[in-house]
N, C-alpha and C positions, 0 to 999 in steps of 0.2 A: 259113415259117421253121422251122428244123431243131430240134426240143426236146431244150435242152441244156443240163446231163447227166444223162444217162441210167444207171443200173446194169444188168448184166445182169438181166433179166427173171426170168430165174430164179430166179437169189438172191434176188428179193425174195420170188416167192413159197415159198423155201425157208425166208427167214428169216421170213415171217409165221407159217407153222403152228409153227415152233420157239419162237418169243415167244410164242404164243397159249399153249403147251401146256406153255411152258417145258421142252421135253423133246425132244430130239434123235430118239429112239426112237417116241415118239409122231407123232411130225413125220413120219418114215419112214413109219410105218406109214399114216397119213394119205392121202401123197402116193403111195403102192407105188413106196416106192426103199428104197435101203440105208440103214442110217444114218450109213455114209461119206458119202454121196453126199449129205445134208443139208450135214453138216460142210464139205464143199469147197465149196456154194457158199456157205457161210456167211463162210467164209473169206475167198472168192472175193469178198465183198462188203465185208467188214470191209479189206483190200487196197484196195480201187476207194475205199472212204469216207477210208482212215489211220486209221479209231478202230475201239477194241475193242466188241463189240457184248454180248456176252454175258461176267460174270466166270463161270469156270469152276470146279467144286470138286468133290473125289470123287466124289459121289455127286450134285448139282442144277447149278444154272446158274441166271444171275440175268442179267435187264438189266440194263446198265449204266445210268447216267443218260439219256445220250445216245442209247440205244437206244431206250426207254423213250416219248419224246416221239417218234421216228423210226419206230418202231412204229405208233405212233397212226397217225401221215400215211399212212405204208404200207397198214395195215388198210382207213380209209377207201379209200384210193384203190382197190385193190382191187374191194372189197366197187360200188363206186360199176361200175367197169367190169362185173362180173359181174351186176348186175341188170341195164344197158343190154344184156349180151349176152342175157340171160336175156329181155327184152319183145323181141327183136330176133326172136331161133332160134320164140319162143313153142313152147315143149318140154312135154312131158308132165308133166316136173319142176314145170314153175309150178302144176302141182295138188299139187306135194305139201307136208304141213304138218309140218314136224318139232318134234316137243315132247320137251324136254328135263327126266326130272327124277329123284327116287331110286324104288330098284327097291322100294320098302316104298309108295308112292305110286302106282307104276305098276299093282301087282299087285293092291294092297287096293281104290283108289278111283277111276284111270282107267280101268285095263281093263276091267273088271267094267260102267262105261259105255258104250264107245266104237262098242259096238256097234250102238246107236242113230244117231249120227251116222253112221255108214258105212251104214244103208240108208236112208239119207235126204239123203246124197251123197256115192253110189257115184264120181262123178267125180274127187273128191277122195283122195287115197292120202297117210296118215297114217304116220311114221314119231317111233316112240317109243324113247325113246335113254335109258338108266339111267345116272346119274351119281350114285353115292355119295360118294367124296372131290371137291368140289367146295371150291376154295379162293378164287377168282374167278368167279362168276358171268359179271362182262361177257366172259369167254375162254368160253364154250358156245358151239358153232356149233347155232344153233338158230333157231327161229322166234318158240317161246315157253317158257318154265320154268316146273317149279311145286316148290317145294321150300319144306319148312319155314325160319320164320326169326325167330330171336330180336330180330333187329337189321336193318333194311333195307337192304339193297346204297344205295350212295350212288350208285352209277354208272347203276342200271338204272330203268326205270319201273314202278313198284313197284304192283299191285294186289292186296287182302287178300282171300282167300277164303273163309274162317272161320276163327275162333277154336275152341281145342282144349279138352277137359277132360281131365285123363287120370285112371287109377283104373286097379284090377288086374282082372284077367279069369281066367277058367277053364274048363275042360271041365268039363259038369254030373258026369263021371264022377269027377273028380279032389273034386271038391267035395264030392260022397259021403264022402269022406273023413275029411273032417273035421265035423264036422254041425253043433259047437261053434261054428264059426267067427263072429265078430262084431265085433273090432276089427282095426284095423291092427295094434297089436301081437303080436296073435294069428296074424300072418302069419307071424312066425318059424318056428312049426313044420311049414310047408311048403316045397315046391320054388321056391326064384324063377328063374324063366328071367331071362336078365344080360344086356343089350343091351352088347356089348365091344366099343366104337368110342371111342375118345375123342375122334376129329375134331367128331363129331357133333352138333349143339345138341341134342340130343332130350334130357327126361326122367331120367336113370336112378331107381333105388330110394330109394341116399341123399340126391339132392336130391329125391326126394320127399316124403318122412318131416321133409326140413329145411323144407321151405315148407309146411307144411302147420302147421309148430310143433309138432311131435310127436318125442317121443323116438325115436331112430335104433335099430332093434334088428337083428340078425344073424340071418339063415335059415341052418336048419339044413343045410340044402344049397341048392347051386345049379350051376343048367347057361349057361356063357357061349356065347353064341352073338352070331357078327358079322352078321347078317344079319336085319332088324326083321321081314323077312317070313317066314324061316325059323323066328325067335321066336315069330311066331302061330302058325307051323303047326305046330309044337313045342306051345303053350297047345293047340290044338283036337284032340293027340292025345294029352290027357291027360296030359302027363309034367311040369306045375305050372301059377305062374303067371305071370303078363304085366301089365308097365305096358303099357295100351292108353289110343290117341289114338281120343275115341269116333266122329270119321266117318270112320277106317280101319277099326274093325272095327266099324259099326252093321250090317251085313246079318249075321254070323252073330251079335252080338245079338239081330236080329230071326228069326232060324230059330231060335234057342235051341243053335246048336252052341257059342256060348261063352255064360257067365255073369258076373257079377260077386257074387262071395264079400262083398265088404261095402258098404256106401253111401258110403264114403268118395271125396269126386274132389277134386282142383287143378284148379281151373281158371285155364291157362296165360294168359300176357299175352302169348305168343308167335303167329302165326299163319301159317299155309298163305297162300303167295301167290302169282298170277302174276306173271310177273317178264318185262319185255319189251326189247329191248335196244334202244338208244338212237343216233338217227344212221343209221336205217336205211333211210330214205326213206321213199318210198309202200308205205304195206301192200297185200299183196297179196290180191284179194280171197278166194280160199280161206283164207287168215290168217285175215282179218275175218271170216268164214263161223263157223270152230272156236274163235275167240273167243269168237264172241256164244255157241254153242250153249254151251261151258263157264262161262259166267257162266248161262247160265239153269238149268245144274244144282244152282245152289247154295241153300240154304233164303230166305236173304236176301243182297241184294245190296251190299256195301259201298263207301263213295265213299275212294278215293285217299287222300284226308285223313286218314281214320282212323287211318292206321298209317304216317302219312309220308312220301308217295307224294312219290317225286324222280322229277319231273317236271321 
């Protein structure tokens, strides 16, 4: 019997990476076409359905309702074809593990490991993807995530990897500086390096000073910088200091390239988590491979529960 109807094929998969990414441009870029050629068959589908799929406005785009639940069915299906092609061709690809997460993660606490797994399976070919503005989680095209998080994605499967403390750091050179130094208050009269993201859940100064019940005080200067790992390498060449998350930067704690100027720490309620997405079938065993090895890196292992885990 003849499956009917059908949209062009295309369209759909033209309008999944536009839904996913919410961005026409990204979509393009994606798929390596124009971002006319997104737009037409989007069209070209929204035509074949009668409804509008996407509301449009200067500058974003937005599902509609009806896209939105249509989306979803699409996605799966997809995704559902694509792994049957995937066990079908059995490609080189099925070795590989893509982990998605930000580049202050990637640079401080994956990489710095990964190289252990990779000579204990070479087979395996790892692909690490930085995502800073992350606004949806379940739209990563990944394998697995690891990103900080205040609040657990409600959509994804949620695993906690540790819990943070944060506290300020420095170059022992920088430190020299002040010799005095011994409260938080006493921070004012140094350099703060300024994490300038507001997407961000992380930390900054002033909430640090407020959860800690301490009076909010004003540095005499400060340098903003958008980027957490440009921030440390900014603290490790001396030029101030750093809210640091302590198992992003315990190895140049432990070489002594950075310091901590006082005893002061928050310890955050927030936590580092794998984040796995939902609906994906059978994992595949390279997945299950660089799972287990990333859970055996951690000091202690934590159960789901602890933090919420939507399962």
């Amino acid at each position: 019997m003849k499956i009917h109807p059908l949209p062009p094929l295309n369209s759909l998969v033209a309008f999944e990476a536009a839904a996913r990414h919410l961005s026409f441009t990204l979509a393009a870029q994606e798929l390596n076409v124009t971002q006319g050629a997104i737009s037409r068959q989007v069209r070209l589908l929204e035509n074949y359905l009668g409804k509008t799929l996407f509301e449009r406005t200067t500058r974003s785009i937005h599902l509609s309702p009806t896209a939105s639940q249509y989306y979803e069915t699409v996605r799966a299906s997809l995704m559902q074809v694509a792994q049957a092609t995937g066990e079908i061709r059995h490609w080189q690809g099925a070795q590989q593990v893509t982990v998605a997460t930000s580049s202050a993660m990637a640079s401080l606490w994956l990489l710095p490991k990964v190289s252990e797994f990779q000579s204990n399976n070479e087979d395996i070919d790892l692909r690490i993807i930085a995502y800073d503005q992350v606004k949806d989680f379940s739209r990563l095209d990944c394998d697995l995530a690891l990103y900080y998080c205040r609040t657990p994605p409600q959509d994804m499967q949620v695993t906690p990897l540790f819990s943070e403390e944060v506290f300020p750091v420095c170059s022992p050179s920088y430190l020299s500086k002040y010799p005095e130094l011994k409260t938080p208050e006493q921070l004012a009269d140094c350099t703060w390096l300024w994490l300038e993201d507001p997407q961000r859940d992380w930390i900054g100064w002033t909430e640090w000073f407020q959860r800690l019940g301490l009076k909010s005080v004003e540095p005499r200067r400060r340098i903003n910088i958008n980027s957490y790992s440009m921030l440390i390498q900014s603290a490790l060449s001396g030029q101030g200091i750093a809210l640091a998350w302590s198992n992003l930067v315990d190895n140049h704690l432990q070489t002594g390239a950075l310091v901590r100027p006082i005893d002061t720490v928050l310890s955050s309620d927030a936590q580092f988590c794998l984040l796995e997405p939902k609906g994906q079938g059978r994992m595949r065993q390279s997945v299950k491979c660089f799972r287990s090895w990333l859970i055996e890196q951690l000091p202690t292992t934590l159960s789901d529960s602890e933090f919420g885990s939507s399962e």
